[in-house]
C-alpha positions in Angstrom: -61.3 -72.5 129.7 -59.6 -72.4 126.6 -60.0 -75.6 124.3 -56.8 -77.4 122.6 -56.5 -77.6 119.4 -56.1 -81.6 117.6 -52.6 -81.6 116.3 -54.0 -83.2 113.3 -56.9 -81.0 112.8 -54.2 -78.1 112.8 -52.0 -79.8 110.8 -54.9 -80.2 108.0 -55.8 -76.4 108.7 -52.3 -75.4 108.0 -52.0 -77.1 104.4 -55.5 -76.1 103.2 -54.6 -72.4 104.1 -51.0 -72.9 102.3 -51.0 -75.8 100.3 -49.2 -73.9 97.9 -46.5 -73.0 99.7 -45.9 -76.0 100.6 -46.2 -77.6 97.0 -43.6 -75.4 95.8 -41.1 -76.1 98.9 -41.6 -79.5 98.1 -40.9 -79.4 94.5 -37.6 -77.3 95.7 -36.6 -79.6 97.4 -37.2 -82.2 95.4 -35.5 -80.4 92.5 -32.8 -80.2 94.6 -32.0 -83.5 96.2 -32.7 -85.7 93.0 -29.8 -84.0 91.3 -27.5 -84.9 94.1 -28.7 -88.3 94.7 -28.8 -88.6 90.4 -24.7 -87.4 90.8 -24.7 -89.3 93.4 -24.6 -92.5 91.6 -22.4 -91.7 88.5 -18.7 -91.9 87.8 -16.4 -89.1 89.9 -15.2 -87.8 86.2 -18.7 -86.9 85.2 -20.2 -86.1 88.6 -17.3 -83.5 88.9 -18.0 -82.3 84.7 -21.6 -82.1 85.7 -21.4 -80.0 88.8 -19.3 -77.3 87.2 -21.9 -77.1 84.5 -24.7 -77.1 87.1 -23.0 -74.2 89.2 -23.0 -72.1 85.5 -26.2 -72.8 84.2 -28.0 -70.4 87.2 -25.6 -67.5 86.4 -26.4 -67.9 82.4 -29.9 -68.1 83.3 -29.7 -65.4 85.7 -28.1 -63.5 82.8 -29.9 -64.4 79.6 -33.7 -63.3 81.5 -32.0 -59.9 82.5 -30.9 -59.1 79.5 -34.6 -60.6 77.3 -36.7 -58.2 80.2 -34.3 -55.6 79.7 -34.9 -55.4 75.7 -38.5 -56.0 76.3 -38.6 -53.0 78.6 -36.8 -51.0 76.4 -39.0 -51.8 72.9 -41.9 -51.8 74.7 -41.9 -48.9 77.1 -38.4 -47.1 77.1 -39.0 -45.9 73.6 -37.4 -48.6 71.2 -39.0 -49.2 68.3 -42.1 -50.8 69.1 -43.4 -48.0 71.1 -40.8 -45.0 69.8 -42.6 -42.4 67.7 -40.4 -40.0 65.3 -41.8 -37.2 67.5 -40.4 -34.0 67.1 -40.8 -31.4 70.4 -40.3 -28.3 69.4 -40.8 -25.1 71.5 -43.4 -22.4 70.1 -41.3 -19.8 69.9 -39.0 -22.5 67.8 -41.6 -23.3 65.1 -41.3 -19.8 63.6 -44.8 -19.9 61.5 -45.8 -16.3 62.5 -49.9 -15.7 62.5 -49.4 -13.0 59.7 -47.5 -15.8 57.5 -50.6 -18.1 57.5 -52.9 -16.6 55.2 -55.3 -17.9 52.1 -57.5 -19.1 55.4 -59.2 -16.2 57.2 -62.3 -17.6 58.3 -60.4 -20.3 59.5 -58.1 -18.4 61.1 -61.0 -16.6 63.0 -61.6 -19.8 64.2 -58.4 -20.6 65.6 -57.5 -17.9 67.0 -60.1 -19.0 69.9 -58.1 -21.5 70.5 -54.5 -19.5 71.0 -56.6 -17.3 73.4 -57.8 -20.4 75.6 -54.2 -21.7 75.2 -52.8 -18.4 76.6 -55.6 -17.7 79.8 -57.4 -20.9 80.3 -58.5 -19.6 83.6 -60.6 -17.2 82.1 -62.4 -19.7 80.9 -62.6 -21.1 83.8 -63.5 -18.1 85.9 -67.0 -18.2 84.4 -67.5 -22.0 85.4 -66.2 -23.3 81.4 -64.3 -26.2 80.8 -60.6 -25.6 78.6 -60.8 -26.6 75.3 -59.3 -30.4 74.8 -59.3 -30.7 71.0 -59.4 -29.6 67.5 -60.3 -31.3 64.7 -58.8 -29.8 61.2 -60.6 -31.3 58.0 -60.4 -29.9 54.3 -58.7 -31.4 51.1 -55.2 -31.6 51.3 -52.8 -28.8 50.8 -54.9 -26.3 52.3 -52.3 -25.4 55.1 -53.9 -27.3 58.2 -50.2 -28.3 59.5 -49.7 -24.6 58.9 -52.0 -23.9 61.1 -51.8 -26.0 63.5 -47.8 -24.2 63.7 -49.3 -21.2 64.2 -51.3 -22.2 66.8 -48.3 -22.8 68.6 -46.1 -20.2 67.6 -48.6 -17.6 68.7 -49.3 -19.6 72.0 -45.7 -20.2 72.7 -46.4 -23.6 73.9 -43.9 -27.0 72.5 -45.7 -28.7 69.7 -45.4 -32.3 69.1 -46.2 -33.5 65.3 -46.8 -37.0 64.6 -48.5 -39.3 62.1 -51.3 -40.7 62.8 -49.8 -44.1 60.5 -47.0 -44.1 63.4 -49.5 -46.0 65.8 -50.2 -48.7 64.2 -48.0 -51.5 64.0 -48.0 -55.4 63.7 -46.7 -56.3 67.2 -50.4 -56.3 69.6 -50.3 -53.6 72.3 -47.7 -51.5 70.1 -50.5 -48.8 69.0 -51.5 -48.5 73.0 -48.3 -47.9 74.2 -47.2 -45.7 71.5 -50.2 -43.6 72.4 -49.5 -43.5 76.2 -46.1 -42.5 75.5 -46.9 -39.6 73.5 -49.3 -38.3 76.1 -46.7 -39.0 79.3 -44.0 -36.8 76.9 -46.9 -34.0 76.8 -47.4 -33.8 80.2 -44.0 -33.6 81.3 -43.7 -30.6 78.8 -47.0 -28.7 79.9 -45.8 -29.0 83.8 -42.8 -27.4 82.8 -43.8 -24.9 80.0 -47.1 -24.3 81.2 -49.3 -26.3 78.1 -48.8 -28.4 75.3 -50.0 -29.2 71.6 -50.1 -32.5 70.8 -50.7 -32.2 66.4 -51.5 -35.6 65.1 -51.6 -35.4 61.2 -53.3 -38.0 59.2 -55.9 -38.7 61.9 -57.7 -41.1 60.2 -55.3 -43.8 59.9 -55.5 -44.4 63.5 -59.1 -42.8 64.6 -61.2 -44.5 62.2 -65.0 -45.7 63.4 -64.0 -48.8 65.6 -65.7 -52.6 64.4 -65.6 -56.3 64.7 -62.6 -58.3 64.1 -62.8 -60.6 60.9 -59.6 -61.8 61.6 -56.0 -62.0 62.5 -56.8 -59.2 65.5 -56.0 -56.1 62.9 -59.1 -54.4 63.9 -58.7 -55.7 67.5 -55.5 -53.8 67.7 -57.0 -51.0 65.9 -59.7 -50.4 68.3 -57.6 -50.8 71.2 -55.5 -47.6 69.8 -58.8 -45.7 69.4 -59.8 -47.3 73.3 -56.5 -45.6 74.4 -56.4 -42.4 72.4 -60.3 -41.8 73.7 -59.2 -42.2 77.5 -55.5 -40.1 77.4 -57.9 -37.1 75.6 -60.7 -37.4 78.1 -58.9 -39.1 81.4 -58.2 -38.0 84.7 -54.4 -37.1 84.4 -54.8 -35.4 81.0 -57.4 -32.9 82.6 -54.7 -31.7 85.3 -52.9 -30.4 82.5 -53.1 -27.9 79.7 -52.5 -30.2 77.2 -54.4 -29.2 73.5 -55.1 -32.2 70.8 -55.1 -31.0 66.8 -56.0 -33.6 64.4 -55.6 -33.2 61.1 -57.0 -35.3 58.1 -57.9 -34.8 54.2 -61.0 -37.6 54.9 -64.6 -36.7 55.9 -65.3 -36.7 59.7 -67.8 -39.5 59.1 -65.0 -42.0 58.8 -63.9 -41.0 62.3 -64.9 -42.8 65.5 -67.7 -40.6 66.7 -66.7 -40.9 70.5 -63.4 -38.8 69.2 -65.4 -35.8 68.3 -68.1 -35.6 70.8 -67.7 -32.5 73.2 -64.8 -32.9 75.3 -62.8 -34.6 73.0 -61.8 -32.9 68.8 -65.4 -31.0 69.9 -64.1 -27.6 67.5 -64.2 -28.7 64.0 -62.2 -25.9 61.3 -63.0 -26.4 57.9 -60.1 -25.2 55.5 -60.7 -24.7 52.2 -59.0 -24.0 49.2 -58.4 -20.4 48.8 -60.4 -17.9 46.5 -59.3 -15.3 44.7 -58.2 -12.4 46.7 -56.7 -15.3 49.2 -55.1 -16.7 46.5 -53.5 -12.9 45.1 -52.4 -12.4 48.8 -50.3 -16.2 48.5 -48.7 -15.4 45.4 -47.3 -12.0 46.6 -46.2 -13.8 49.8 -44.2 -16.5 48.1 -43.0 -14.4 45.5 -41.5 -11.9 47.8 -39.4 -14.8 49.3 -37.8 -15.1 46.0 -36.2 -12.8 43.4 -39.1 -11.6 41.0 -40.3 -8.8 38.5 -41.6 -6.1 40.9 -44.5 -5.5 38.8 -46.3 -9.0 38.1 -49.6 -8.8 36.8 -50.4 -11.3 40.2 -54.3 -10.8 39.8 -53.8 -12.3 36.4 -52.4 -15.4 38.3 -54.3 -15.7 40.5 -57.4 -15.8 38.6 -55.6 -18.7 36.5 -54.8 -20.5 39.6 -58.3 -21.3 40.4 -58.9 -24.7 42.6 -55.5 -24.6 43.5 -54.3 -25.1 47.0 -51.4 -23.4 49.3 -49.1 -26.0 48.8 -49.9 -25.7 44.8 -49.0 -22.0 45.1 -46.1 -22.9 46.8 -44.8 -25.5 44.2 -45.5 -23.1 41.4 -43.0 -20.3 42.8 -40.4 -23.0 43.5 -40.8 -24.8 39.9 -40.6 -21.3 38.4 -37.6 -20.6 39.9 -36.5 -23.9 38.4 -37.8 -22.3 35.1 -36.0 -19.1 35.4 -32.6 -20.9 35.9 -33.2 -23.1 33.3 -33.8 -19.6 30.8 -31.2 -17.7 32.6 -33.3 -14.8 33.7 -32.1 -12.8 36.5 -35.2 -12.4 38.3 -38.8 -14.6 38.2 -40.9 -13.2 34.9 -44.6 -13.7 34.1 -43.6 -16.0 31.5 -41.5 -18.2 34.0 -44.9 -18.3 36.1 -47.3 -19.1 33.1 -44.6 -22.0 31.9 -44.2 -23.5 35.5 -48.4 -23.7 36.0 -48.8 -25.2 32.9 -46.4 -27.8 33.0 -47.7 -28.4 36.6 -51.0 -28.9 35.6 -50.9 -30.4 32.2 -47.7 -32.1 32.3 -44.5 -31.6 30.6 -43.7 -30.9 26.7 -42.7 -33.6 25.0 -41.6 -32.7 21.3 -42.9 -36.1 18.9 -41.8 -36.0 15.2 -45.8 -35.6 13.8 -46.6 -36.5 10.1 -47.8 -33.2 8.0 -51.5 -34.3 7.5 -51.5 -35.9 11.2 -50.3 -32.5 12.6 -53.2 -30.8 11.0 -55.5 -33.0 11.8 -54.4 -32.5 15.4 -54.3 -28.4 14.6 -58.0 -29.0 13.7 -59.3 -31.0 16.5 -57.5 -28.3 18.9 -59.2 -25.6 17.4 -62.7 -27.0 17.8 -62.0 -27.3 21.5 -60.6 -23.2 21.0 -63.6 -22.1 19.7 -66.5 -24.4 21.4 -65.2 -23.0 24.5 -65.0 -19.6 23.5 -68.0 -19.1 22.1 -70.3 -21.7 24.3 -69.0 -21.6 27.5 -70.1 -19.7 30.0 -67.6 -20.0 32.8 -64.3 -20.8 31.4 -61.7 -18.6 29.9 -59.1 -19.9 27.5 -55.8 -19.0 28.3 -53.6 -21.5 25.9 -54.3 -23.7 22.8 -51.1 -26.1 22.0 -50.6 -28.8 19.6 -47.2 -29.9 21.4 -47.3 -33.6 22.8 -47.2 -34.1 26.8 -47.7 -36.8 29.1 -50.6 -39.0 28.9 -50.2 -39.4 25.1 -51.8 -36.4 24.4 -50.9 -34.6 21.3 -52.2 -31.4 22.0 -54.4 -29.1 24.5 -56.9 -26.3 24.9 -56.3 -25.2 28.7 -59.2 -23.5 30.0 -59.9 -22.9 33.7 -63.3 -21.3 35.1 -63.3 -17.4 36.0 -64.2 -17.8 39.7 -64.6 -20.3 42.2 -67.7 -22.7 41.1 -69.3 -25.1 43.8 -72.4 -25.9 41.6 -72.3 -27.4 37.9 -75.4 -25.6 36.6 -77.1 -27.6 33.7 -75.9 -24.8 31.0 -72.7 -25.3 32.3 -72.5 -29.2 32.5 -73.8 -29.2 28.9 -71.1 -26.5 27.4 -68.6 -29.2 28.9 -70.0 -32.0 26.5 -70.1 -29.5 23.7 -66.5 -28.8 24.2 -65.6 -32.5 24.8 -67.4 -33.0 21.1 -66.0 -30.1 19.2 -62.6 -31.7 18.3 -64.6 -34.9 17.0 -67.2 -32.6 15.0 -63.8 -30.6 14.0 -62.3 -33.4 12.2 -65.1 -34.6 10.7 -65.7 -31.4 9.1 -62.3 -30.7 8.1 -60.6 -34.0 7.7 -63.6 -36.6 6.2 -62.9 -38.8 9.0 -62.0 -38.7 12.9 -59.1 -40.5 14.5 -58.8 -42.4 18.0 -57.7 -38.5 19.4 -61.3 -38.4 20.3 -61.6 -41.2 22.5 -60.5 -39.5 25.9 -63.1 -36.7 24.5 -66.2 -39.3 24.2 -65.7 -41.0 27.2 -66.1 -37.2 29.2 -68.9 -36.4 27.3 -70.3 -40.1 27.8 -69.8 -39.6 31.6 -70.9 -35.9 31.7 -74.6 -37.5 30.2 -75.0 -40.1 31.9 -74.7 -38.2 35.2 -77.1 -35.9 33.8 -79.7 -38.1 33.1 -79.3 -41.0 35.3 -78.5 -39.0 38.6 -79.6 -35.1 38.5 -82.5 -35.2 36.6 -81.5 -33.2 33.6 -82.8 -34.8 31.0 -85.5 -33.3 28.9 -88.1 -36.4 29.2 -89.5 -35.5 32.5 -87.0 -38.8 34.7 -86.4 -36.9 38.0 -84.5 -38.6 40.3 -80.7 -40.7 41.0 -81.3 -44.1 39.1 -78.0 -44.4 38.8 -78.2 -45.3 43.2 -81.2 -48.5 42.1 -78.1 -50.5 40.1 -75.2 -52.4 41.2 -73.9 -51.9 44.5 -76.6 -50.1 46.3 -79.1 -53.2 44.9 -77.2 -55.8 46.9 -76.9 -53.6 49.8 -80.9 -53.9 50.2 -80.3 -57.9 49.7 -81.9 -57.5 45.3 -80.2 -60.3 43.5 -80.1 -57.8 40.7 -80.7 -54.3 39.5 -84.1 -52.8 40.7 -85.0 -51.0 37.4 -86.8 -52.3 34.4 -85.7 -52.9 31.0 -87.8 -50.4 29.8 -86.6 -47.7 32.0 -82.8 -48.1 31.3 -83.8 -48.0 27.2 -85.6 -44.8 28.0 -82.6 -43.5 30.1 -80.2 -44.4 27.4 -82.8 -42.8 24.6 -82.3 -39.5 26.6 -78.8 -40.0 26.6 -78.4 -40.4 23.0 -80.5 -37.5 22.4 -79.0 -35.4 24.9 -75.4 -36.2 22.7 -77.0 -35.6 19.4 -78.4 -31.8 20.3 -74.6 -31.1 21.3 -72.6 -32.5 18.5 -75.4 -30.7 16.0 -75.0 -27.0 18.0 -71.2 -27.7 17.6 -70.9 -28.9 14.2 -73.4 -25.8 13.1 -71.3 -23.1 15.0 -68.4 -24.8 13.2 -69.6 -24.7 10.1 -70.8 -21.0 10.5 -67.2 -19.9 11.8 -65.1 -21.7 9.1 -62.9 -18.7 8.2 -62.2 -18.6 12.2 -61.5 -22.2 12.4 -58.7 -22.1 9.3 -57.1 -19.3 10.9 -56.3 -20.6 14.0 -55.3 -24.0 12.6 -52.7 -22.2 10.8 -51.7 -20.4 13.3 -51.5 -23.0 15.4 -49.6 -25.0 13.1 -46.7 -22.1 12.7 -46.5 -21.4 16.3 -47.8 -24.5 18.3 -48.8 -22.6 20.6 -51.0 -19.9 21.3 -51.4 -17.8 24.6 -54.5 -16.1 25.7 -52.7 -12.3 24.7 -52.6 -13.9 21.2 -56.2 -15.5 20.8 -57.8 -12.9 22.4 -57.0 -10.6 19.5 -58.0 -13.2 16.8 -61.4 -13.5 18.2 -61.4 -9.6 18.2 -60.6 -9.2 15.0 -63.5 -11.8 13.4 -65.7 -9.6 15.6 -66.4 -12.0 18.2 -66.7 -11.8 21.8 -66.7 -14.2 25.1 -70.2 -15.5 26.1 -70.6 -14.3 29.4 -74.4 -15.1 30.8 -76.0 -12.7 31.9 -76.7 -12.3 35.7 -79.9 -14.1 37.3 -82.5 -11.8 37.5 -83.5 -10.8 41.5 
């Protein structure tokens, strides 16, 4: 027999399961009612006012929300400007950066080429049970051509290449960087279901994929980590692994600044180190630019290149464009040697600026440039000199000996690190020989030399008293870092340092003011000639040198 219900009972049943409901019917109709009872009980000339205002305030409300959540949509997800990155999609045949035009990287390029032949047949990667290649991380110094890679990448792959910064995620509105990051990776899906795969190329990678940490405030680093939360899952999520969709990041920093979840395998797992070119790298670079400009056809480009040392791609670059400039300026038909050797140096020591000297001022200068000439020509045993000037240029320097090493160094030797102090001191121990006195020209000089020794001694063990080790790292900052209220070395050691220091200077001024004094006839004749020509090129010191019967030092090599 089925048992009735209590009215009441199923009264109280029905508002506990929709209490709610019924709250908000009531307050409806409550919201309702009191209005007309409230109109009720006024005037008919305001009643009637009132009512037309009530019957527009819906519609304006209606409108006004519609058009706030239509913005909002729009600047948030539609691409307006708090989620809009300056992308550019560009197809790979459209990029036009041919693998033969990226060169002054071969190794690299080795490297990468890997990864155009994944991009072209993933599946036969994936024939043998492998997993496609999801990122790559480009790191080197800057200028090295890793955007230029990265173009040739997709140029040989003939896939669309989106380029962004990595600054363009990060923004002051909260949620901006996480949206900004979904909306790149929806854009590179849509283009690798219709072109087949995609390269996404974020340069500057560590202004959005640095190591993530605790807020201290304001909810930067909050925001900041929520970017990195969202970059880590697009890379490595479901819906990015359908498609053949490639990440390149590019930055000048070391890795270690990056969030280490962004380079374990899976994610940037192929790291290319890129380099600054060496010499035959660097001869190919100069022929390439040079041929896209009008130049002698028989430049001595070896020559060049072995002056070019330490310098970068885009340096190479710049110095065909600025010689250009140059050979405008002299109103020569076609690029010369001279145009090249006048565009590197005023790239790398600045531009002339022609100051009114006093006589004895300009030979004083004539004499401290000649020390440098001859302390590096005679003691060095790296560098070649290939210009000594007495002409003013930027920085408030009134003259220069311009000296680059002959080949690529990656070690300072202790020979070599001491033949840079000598040099440093040879324009002091110059004037004083010459002059009676020295001048404040020399304080750029003593502070190198000052620096160069106190490395030495305090940090690579090069001193001659028998202190091995870095006490420069027991001082200062690394001191607080293990919770020292001060330094953690004694008086006593830092006078002993400082002893070696001293006596470290003292050998090296007295080898320089000896050679000096024994090549005073060489000294005079370069000041003079320097002080009829102001300057003096390496075709025209070389034969000086010659001529006074001496020769470049050039060490012998190690024995096996």
């Amino acid at each position: 027999m089925k048992r009735r219900r209590n009215p009441i009972e199923s009264i109280r049943l029905f508002f506990e399961l929709h209490w709610v409901k019924v709250l908000l019917v009531v307050l409806c109709i409550a919201s309702i009612v009191w209005p007309v009872y409230a109109l009720m009980k006024i005037d008919s000339y305001q009643r009637t006012y009132l009512m037309a205002l009530f019957a527009m305030t819906p519609i304006q409300s209606i409108l006004y929300a519609g058009i706030f959540i239509m913005m909002l949509y729009w600047l948030h997800y539609g691409g307006g400007s708090f989620s809009k990155i300056s992308k550019s999609t560009i197809k790979g045949n459209q990029v036009n950066v041919k693998w033969a035009e990226v060169i002054g990287m071969e190794e690299a390029k080795q490297e990468a080429w890997e990864v155009v032949e994944l991009l072209k047949d993933h599946a036969k990667v994936e024939r043998i049970g492998g997993k496609i290649l999801r990122g790559v991380l480009l790191c080197g110094p800057p200028g090295c051509g890793k955007t230029y890679l990265a173009k040739g990448i997709a140029t040989e792959a003939k896939l669309p290449f989106l380029s962004i910064s990595g600054s363009e995620f990060i923004e002051i509105f909260v949620g901006t960087g996480p949206a900004r990051v979904r909306k790149i990776f929806q854009k590179a899906q849509q283009l690798a279901r219709t072109e087949g795969g995609c390269i996404i190329f974020i340069d500057e990678l560590d202004a959005v994929g640095t190591s993530r940490g605790a807020d201290l405030g304001f909810g930067a680093q909050t925001e900041r980590n929520n970017t990195v939360n969202e970059l880590l899952v697009q890379m490595d999520g479901l819906e990015t692994q359908r498609y053949n969709i490639v990440v390149i990041g590019a930055t000048n920093a070391n890795e270690s600044v990056l969030d280490q979840a962004l380079l374990r395998p899976g994610r940037l797992d192929r790291k290319i180190y890129i380099d600054r070119p060496g010499l035959k790298d660097r001869e190919k670079l100069l022929a390439f630019y040079l041929g896209k400009v009008k130049a002698e056809p028989n430049l001595d480009v070896a020559r060049l290149a072995r002056r070019t040392v330490y310098h970068t791609p885009a340096d190479i670059e710049n110095l065909v464009k600025e010689s250009a400039l140059i050979a405008t300026r002299n109103r020569h038909e076609t690029i010369v040697f001279k145009d090249l050797s006048e565009a590197l140096e005023r790239i790398d020591l600045g531009f002339k600026i022609h100051q009114k000297l006093a006589p004895d001022e300009r030979r004083r200068v004539a004499y401290h440039e000649t020390g440098h000439l001859i302390a590096t020509y005679l003691l060095h045993p790296t560098d070649d000199v290939f210009k000594a000037s007495i002409i003013s240029r930027r920085g408030g320097t009134h003259g220069v000996v311009y000296h680059v090493p002959r080949e690529e160094l990656k070690l300072n030797s202790r020979d070599r690190l001491l033949a840079n102090v000598k040099v440093a001191l040879a324009g002091y121990a110059a004037e004083k020989l010459k002059c009676g006195s020295t001048s404040d020209g020399v304080a750029s000089d003593f502070r190198h030399a000052m620096d160069l020794v106190h490395r030495m001694v305090w940090s690579l063990g090069m001193g001659a008293n028998g202190f091995v080790g870095d006490y420069q790292s027991l001082t200062g900052s690394w001191a607080f870092r293990v919770g020292s209220s001060g330094d953690l070395l004694s008086d006593r050691v830092k006078e002993k340092l400082n002893d070696e220091m001293h006596t470290l200077l003292t050998q090296c001024l007295k080898e320089v003011e000896e050679l000096l004094r024994k090549e005073d006839a060489l000294l005079e004749r370069f000041t003079e000639e320097l002080l009829k020509k102001d300057e003096l090129d390496y075709d025209e010191i070389e034969p000086i040198f010659v001529e006074f019967g001496k020769q470049r030092l050039i060490p012998a090599p190690p024995a096996a």
